[in-house]
Biopython code that builds the backbone (N, CA, C, O; Angstrom):
import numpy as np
from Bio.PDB.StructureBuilder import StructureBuilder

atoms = [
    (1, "UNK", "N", (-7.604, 15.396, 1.383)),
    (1, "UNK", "CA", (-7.258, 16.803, 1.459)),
    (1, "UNK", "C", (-6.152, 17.024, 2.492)),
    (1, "UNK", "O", (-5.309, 17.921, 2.470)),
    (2, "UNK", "N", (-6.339, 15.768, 3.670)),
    (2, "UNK", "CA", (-4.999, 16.253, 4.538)),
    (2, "UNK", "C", (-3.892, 16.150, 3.919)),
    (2, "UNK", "O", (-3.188, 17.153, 3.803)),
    (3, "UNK", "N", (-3.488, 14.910, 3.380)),
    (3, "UNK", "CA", (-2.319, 14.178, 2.706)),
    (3, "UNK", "C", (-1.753, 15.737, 1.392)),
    (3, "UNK", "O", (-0.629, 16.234, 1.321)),
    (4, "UNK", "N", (-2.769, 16.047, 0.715)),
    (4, "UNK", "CA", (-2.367, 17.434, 0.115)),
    (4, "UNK", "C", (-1.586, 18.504, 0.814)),
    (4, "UNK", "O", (-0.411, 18.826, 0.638)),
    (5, "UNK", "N", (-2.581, 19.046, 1.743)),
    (5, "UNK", "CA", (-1.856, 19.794, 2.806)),
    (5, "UNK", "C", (-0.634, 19.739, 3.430)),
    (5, "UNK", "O", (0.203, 20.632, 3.564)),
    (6, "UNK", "N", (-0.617, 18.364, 3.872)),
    (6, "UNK", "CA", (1.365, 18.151, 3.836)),
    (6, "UNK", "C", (1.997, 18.195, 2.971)),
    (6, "UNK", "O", (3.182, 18.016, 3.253)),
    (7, "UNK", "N", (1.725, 18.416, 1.597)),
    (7, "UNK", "CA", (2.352, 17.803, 0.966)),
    (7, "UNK", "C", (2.561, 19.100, 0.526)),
    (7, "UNK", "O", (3.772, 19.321, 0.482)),
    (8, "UNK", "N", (1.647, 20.403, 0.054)),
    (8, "UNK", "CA", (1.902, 21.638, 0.197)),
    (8, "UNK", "C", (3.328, 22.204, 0.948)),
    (8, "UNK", "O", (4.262, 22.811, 0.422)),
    (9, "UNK", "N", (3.078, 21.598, 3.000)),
    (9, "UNK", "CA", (3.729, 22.043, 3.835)),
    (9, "UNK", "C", (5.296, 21.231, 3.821)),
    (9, "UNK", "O", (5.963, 21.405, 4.841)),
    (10, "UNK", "N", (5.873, 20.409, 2.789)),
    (10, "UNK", "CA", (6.963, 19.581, 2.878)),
    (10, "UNK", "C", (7.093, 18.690, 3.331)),
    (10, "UNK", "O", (8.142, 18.049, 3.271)),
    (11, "UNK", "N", (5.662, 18.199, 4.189)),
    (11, "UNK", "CA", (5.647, 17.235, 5.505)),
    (11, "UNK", "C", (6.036, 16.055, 4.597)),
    (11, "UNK", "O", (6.891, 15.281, 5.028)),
    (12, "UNK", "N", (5.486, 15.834, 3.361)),
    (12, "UNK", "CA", (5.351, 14.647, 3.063)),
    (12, "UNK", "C", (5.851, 14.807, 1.390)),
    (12, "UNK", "O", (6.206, 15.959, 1.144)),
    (13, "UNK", "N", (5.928, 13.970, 0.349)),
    (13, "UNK", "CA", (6.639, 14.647, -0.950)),
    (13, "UNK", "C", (5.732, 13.451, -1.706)),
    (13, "UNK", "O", (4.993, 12.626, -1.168)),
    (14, "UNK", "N", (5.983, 13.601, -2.889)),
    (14, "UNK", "CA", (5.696, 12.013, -3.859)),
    (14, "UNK", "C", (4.310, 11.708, -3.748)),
    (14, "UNK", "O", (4.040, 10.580, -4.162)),
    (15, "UNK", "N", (3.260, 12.433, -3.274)),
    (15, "UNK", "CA", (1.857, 11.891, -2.869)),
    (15, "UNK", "C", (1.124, 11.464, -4.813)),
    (15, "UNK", "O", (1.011, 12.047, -5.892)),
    (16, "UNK", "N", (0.831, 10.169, -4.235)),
    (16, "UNK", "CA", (0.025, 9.661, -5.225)),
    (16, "UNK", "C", (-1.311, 8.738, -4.606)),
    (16, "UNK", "O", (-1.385, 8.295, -3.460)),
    (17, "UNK", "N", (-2.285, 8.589, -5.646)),
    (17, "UNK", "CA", (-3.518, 8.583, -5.336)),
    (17, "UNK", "C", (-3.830, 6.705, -5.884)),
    (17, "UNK", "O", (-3.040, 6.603, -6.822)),
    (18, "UNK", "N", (-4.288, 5.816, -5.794)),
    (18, "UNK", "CA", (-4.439, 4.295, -5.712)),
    (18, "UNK", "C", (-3.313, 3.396, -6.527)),
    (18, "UNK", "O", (-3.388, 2.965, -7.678)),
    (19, "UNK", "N", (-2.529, 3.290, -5.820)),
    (19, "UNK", "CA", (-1.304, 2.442, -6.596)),
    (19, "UNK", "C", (-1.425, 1.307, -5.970)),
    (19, "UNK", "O", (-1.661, 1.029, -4.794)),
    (20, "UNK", "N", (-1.213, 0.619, -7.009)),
    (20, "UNK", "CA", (-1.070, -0.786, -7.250)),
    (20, "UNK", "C", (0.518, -1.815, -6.651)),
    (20, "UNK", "O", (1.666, -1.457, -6.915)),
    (21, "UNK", "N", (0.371, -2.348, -6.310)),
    (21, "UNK", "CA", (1.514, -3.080, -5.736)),
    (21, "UNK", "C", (1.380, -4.836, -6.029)),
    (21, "UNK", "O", (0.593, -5.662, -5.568)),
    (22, "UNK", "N", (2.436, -4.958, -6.930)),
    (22, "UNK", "CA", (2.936, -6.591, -6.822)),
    (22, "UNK", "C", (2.768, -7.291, -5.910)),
    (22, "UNK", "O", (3.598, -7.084, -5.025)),
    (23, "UNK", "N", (2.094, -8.019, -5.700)),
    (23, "UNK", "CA", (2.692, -8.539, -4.295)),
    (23, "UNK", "C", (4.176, -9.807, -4.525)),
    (23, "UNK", "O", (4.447, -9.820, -5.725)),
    (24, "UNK", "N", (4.728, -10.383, -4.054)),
    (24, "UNK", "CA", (5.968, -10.950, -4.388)),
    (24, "UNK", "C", (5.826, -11.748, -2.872)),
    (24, "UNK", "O", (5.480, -11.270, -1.791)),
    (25, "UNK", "N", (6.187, -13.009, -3.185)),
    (25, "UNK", "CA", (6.521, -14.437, -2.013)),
    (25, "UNK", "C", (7.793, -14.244, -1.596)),
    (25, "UNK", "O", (8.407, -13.177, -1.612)),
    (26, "UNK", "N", (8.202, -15.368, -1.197)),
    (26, "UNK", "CA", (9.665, -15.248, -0.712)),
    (26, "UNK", "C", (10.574, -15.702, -2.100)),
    (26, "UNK", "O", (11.766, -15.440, -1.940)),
    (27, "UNK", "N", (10.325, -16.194, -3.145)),
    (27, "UNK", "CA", (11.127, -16.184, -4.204)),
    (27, "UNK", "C", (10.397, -15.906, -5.439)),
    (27, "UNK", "O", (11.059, -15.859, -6.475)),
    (28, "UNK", "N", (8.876, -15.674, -5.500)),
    (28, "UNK", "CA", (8.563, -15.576, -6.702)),
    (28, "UNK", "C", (6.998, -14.343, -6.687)),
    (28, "UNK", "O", (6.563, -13.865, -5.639)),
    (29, "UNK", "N", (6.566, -14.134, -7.686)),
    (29, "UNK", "CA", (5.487, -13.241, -7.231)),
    (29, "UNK", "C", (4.326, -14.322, -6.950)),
    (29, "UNK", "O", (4.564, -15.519, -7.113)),
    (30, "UNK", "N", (3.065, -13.868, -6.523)),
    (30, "UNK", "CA", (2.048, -14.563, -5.485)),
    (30, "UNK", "C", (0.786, -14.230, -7.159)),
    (30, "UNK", "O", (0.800, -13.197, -7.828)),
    (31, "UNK", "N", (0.075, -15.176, -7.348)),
    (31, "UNK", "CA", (-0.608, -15.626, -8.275)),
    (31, "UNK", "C", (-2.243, -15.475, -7.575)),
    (31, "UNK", "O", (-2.271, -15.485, -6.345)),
    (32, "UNK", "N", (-3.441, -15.352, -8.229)),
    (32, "UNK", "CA", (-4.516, -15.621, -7.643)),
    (32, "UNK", "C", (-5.048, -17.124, -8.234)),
    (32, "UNK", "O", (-4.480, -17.842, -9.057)),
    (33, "UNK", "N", (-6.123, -17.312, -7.646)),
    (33, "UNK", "CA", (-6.653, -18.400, -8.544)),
    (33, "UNK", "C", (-6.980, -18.168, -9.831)),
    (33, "UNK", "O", (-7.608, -19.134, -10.264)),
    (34, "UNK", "N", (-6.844, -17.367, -10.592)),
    (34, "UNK", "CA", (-7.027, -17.499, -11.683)),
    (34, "UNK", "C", (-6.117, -17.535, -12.422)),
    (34, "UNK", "O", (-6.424, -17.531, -13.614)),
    (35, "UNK", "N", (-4.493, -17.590, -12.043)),
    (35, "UNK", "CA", (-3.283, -17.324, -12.248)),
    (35, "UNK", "C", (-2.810, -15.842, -12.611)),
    (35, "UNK", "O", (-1.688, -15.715, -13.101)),
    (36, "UNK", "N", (-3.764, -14.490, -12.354)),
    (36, "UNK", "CA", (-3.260, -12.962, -12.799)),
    (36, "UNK", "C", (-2.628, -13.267, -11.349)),
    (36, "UNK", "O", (-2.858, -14.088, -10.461)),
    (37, "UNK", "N", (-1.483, -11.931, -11.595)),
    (37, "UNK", "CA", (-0.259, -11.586, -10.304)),
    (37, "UNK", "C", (-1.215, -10.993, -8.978)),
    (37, "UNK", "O", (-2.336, -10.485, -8.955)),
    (38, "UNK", "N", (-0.719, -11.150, -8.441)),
    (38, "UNK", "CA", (-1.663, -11.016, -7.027)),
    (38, "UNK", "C", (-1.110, -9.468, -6.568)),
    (38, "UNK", "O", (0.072, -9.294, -6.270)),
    (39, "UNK", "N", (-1.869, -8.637, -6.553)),
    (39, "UNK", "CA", (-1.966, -6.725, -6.173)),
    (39, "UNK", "C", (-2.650, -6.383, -5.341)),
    (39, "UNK", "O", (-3.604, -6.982, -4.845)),
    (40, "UNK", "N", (-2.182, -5.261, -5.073)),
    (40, "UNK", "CA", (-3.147, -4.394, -4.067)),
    (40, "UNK", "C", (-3.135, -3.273, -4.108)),
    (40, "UNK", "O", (-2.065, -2.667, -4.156)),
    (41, "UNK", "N", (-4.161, -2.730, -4.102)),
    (41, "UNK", "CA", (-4.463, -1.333, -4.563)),
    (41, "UNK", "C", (-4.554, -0.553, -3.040)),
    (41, "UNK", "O", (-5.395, -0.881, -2.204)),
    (42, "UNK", "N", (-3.473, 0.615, -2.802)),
    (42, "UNK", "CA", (-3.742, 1.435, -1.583)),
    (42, "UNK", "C", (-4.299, 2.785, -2.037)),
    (42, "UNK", "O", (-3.942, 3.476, -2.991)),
    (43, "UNK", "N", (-5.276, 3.000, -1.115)),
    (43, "UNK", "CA", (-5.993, 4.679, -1.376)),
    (43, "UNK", "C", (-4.762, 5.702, -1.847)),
    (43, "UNK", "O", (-4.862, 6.418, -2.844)),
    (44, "UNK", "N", (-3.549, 5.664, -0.960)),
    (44, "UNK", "CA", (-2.740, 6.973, -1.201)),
    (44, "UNK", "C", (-0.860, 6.237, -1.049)),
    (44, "UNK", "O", (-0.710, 5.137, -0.516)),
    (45, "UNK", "N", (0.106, 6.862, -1.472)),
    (45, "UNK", "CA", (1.294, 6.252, -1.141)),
    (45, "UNK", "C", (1.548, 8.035, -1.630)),
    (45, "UNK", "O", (0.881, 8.823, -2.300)),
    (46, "UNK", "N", (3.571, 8.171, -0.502)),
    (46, "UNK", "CA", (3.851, 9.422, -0.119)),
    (46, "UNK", "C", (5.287, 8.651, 0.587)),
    (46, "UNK", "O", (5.539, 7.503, 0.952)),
    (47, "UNK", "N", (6.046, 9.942, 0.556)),
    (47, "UNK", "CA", (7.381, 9.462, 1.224)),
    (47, "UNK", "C", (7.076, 10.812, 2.185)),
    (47, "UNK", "O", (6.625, 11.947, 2.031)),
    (48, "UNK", "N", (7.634, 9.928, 3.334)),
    (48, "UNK", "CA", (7.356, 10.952, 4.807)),
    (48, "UNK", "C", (8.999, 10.444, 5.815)),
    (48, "UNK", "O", (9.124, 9.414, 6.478)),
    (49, "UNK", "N", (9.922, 11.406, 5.643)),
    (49, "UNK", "CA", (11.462, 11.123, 6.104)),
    (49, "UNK", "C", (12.608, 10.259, 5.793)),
    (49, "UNK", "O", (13.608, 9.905, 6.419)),
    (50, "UNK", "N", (11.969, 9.955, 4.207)),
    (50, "UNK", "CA", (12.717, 9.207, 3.059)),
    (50, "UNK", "C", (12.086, 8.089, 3.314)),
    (50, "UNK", "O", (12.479, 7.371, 2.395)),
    (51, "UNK", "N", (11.125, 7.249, 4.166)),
    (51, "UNK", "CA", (10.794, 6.506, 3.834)),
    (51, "UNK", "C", (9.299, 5.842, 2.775)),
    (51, "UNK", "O", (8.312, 6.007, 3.493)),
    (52, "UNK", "N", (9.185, 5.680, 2.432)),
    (52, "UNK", "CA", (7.482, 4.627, 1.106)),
    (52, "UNK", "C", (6.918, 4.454, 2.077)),
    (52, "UNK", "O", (7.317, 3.648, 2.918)),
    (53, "UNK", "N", (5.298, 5.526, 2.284)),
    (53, "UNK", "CA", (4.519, 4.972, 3.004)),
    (53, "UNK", "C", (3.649, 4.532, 2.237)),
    (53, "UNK", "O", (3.795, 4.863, 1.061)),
    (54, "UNK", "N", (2.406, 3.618, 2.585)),
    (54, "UNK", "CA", (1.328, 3.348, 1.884)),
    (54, "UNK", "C", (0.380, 3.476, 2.792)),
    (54, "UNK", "O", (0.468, 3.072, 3.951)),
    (55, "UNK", "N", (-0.739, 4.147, 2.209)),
    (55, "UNK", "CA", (-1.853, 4.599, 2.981)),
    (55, "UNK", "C", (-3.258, 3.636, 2.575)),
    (55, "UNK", "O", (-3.652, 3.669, 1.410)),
    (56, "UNK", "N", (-3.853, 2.934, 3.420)),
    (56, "UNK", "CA", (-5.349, 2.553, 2.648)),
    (56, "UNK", "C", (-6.420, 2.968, 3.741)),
    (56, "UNK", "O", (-6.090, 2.960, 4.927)),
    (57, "UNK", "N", (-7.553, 3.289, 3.397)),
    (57, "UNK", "CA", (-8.882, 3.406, 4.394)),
    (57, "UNK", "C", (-10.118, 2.424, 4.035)),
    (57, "UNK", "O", (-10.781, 2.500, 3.000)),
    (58, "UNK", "N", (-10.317, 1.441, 5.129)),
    (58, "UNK", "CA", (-11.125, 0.378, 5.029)),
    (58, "UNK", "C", (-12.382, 0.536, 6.023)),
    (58, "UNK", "O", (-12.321, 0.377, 7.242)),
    (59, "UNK", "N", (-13.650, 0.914, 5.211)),
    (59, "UNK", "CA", (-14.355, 0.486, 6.410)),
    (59, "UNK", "C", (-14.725, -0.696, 6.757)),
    (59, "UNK", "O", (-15.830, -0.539, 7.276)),
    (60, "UNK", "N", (-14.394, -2.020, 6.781)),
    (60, "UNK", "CA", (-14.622, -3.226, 7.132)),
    (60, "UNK", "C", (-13.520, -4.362, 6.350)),
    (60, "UNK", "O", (-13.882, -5.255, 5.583)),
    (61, "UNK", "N", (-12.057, -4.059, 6.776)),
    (61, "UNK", "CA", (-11.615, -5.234, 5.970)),
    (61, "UNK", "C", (-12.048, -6.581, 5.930)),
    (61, "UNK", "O", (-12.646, -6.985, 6.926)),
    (62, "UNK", "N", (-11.895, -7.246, 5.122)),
    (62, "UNK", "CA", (-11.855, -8.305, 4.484)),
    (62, "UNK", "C", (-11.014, -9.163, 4.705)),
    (62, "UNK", "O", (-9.864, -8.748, 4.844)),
    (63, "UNK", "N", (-11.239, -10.558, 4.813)),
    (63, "UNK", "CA", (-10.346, -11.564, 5.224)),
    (63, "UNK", "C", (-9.191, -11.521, 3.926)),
    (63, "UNK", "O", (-8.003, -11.733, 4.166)),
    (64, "UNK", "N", (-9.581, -11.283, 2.817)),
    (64, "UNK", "CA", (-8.529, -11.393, 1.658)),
    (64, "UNK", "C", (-7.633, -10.061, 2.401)),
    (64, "UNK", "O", (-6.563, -10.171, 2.999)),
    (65, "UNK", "N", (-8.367, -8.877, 2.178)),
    (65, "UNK", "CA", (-7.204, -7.671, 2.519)),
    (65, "UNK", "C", (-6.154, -7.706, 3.417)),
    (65, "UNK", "O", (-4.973, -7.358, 3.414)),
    (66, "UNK", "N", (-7.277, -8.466, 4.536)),
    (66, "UNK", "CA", (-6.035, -8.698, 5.736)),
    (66, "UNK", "C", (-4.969, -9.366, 5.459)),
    (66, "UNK", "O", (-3.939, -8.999, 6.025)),
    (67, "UNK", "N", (-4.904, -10.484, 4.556)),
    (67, "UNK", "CA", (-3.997, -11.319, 3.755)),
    (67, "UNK", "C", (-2.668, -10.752, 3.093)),
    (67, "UNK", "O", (-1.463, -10.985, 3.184)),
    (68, "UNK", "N", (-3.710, -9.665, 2.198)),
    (68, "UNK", "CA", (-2.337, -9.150, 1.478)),
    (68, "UNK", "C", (-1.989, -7.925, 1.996)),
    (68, "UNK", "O", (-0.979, -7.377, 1.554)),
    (69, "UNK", "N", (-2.770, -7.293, 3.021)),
    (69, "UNK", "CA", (-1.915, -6.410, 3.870)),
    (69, "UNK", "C", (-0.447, -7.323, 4.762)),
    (69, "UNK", "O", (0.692, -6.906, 4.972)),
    (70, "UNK", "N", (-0.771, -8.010, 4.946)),
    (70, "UNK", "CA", (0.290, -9.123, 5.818)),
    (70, "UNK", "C", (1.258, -9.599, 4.386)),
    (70, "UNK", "O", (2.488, -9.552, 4.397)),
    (71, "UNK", "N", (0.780, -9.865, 3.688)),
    (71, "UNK", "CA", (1.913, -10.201, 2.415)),
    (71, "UNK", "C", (2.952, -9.061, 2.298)),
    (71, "UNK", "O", (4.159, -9.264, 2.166)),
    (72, "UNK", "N", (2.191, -7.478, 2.375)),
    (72, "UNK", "CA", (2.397, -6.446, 1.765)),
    (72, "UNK", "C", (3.986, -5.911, 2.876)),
    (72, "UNK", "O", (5.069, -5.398, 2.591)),
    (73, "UNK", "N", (3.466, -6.288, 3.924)),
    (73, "UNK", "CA", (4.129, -5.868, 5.233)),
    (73, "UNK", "C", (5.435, -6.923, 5.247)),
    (73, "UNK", "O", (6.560, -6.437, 5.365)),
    (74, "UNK", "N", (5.287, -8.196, 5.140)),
    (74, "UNK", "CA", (6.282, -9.182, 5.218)),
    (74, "UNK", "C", (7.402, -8.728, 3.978)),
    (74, "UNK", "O", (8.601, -8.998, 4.049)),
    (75, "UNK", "N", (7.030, -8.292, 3.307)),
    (75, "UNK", "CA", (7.787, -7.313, 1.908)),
    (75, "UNK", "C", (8.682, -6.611, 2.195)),
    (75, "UNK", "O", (9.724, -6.292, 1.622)),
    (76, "UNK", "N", (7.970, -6.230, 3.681)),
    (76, "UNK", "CA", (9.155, -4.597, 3.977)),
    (76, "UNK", "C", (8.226, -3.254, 3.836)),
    (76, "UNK", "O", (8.569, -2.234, 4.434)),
    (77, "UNK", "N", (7.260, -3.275, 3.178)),
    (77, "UNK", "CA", (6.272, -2.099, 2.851)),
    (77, "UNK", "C", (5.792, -1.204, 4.133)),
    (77, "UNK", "O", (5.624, -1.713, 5.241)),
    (78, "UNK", "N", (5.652, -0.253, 3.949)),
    (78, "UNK", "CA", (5.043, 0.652, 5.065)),
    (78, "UNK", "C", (3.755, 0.674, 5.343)),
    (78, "UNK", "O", (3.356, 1.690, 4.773)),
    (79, "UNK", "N", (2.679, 0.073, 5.977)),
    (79, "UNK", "CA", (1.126, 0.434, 5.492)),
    (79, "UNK", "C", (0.889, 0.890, 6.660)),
    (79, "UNK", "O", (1.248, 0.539, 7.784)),
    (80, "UNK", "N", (0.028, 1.989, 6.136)),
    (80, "UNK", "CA", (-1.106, 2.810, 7.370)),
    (80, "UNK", "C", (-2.053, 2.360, 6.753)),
    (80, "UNK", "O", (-2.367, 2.365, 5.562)),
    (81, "UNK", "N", (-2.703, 1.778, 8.082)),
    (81, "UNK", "CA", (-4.447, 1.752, 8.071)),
    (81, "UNK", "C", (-5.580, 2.780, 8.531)),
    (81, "UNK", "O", (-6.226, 2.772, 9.579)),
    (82, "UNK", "N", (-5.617, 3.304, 7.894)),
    (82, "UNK", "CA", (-6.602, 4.363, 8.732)),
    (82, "UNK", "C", (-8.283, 4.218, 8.457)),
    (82, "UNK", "O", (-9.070, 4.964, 9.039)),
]
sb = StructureBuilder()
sb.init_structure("model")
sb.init_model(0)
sb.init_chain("A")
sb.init_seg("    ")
for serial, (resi, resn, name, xyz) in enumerate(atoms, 1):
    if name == "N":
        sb.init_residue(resn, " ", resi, " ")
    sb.init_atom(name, np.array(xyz, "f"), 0.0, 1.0, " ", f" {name:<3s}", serial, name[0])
structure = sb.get_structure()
């Protein structure tokens, strides 16, 4: 409901609700063991002063999440953890 509220107030524009993200290596995309493309799903994504933020809320990450939050970030990606 906050992320709305800015988004009402101009603070923030583009708000969308669990998007999915590629993840991508340094030359190719990142595979799981089962060979599907390796993703990550964030609670919220929003542009806040022209830049792509990505929003997720974890109550207890996970050794995988922490992984592809760090994949996600080495990308260039914006992530808030809240």
């Amino acid at each position: 409901m906050e992320l709305q509220m800015l988004e009402r107030a101009s603070v923030i524009s583009s708000l969308q609700r669990q998007v999915k993200v590629e993840l991508i290596g340094q030359y190719a995309p990142l595979y799981t063991r089962t060979g599907r493309k390796m993703k990550l799903t964030f609670d919220f994504s929003y542009i806040k002063d022209g830049v792509q933020v990505y929003e997720d809320a974890k109550g207890y990450p996970t050794r995988d999440y922490e992984v592809r939050v760090a994949v996600a970030r080495a990308m260039g990606l914006e992530v808030k953890e809240t």
